[in-house]
N, C-alpha and C positions, 0 to 999 in steps of 0.2 A: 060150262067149259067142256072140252072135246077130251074123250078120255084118252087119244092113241093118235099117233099120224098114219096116214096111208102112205107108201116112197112110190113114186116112181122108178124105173128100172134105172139100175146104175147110180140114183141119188146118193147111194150109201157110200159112196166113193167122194163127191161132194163134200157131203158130211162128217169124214172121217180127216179131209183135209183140213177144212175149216178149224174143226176142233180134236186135235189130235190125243183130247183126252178122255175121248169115246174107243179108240180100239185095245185091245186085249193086250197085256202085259207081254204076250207071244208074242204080237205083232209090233208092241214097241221095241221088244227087243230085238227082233229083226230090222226094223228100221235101226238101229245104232251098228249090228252087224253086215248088213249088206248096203247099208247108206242109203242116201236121202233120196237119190236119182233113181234104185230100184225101189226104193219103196214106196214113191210118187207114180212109178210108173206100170208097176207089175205087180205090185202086193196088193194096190188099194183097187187095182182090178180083176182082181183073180180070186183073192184071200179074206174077202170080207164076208159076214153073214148076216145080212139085210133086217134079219128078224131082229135078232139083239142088238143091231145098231139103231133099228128103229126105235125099240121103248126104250135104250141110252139117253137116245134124242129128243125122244120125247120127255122125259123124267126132266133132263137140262132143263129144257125149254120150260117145262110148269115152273122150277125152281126159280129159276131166271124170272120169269111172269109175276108170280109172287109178290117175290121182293122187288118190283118196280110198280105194281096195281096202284098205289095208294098214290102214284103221282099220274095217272092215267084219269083226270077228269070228267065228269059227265056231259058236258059240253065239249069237250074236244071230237074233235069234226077232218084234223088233219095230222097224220103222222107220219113225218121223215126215219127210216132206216137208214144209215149208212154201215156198208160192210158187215149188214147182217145175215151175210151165205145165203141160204134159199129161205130164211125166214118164219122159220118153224117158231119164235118167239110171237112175231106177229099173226101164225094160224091162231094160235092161242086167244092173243087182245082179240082178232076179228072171231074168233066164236062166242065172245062175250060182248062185242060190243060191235054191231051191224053196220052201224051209222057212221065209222070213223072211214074217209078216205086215207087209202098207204100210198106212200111212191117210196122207193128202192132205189139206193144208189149203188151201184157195183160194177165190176169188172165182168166182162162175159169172155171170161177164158181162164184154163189150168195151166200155172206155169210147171214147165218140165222137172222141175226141183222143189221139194218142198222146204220153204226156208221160215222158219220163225221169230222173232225177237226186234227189236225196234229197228226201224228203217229210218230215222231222225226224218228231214224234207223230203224224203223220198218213198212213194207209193206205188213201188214197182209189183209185188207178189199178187197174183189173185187167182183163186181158189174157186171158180163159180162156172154156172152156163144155163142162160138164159131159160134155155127151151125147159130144163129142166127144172129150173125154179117158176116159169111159170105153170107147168105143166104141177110141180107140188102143193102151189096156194092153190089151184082151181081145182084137184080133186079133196082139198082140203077144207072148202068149204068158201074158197072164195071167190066172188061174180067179177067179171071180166070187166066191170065199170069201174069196182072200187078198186082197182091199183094201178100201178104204173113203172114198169121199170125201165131205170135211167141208168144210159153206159157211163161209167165212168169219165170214158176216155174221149169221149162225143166233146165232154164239157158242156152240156146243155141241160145245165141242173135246173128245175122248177125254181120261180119266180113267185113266190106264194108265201104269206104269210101261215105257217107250222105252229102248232099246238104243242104238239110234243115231238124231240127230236129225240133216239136212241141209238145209239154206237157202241155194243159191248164189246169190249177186247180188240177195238179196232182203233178209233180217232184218239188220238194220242198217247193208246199202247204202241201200236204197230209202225205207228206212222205221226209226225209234229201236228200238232192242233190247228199250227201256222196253216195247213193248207186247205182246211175250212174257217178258218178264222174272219174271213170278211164275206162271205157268203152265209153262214150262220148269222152275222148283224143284218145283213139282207132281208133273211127268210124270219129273224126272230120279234117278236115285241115282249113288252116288259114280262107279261106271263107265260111265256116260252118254256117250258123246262127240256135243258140239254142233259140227257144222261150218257156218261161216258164211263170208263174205267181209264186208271191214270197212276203212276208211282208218286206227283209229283202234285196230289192237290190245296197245296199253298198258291203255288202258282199262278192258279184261278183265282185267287180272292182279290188278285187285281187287275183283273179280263170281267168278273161278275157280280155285281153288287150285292150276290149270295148264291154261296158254296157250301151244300150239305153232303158230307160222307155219310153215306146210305149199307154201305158194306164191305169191309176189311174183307183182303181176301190171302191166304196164308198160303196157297197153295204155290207147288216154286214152279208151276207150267203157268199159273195166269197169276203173278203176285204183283197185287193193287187195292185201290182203294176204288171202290164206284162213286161216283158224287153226280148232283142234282145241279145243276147250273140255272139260273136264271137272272136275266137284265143286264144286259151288257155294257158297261161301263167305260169301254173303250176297245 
């Protein structure tokens, strides 16, 4: 396993949007004092320090890695991200595991405002840019073969049967499950495992013909339950 991430210039900006529970107590509370629109647009370009956002990020990411390993197979060969930011959870899996192809679904653009908390059917925020995510898996250690990133907004999501699919803090935190809902039946078979986070994991156990909560999360910026999805039942 890779002990530190390399950023590319400005990532930390990225980064900091993604998961707004990487910057400094000072910089949150500036964002509540000078609001969301300067602090999306001036803080997180002026005011960050790349160094300690990196091992933040990185620290995340092993944490996050961790506690998903054990459903990450030996034979799995294909893994869908969705709304995984520039994918510092997936440097991780590909330092340890060579052989798995990634594809990436995301947005390639920063909206003007940083907004967070559920968007029900609607998947309007995003927080990314391309150049720059691929520019940080490829000095990360990853070959230009094994990934692929997909616009969101193109709608031209791969057609492929997925091993493992992972969504933290994204599919059906941020946004309804409804709009990967039949597109996951698509890409999935019975051994599929969908990892998500979720307030609401009852709800699954009649969308999956097995729903494991993997990790209680208490925290009141990301509070949920992760759970293991697999076999879709309708």
């Amino acid at each position: 396993m890779i002990e530190s991430f390399l950023l590319p210039k400005k990532a930390e900006r990225i980064i900091v949007l993604q998961r707004i529970e990487l910057a400094s107590q000072f910089l949150k509370k500036l964002r509540k004092i000078l609001g969301r629109y300067f602090f999306t647009n001036i803080v997180t370009r002026f005011f960050l320090n790349p160094k300690k956002i990196s091992t933040k990020y990185y620290d995340l990411m092993k944490s996050e890695f961790l506690l998903i390993n054990k459903y990450i197979h030996q034979n799995d060969k294909t893994y869908l991200s969705i709304g995984g930011g520039l994918g510092g959870l997936e440097v991780i899996v590909n330092s340890v595991r060579k052989d798995i192809n990634f594809y990436f679904i995301e947005r390639n653009y920063v909206s003007k405002k940083i907004v967070y908390g559920w968007g029900g059917e609607a998947n309007r925020e995003a927080y990314n840019n391309f150049e720059l995510q691929e520019n940080f898996l490829k000095i990360n250690g990853f070959n230009f073969e094994n990934f692929s990133l997909v616009d969101y907004d193109l709608k031209k999501f791969p057609l492929k049967k997925f091993d493992l699919v992972v969504s933290l803090f994204s599919l059906d935190y941020h946004y309804d499950f409804s709009i990967y809902h039949e597109y996951l039946k698509k890409i999935s078979n019975d051994n599929t495992r969908i990892i998500f986070d979720t307030i609401r994991p009852d709800y699954f156990k009649d969308i999956f013909s097995k729903v494991i909560v993997i990790n209680t999360n208490h925290d009141t910026v990301h509070k949920s339950k992760r759970i293991v999805c697999t076999s879709f039942i309708k």
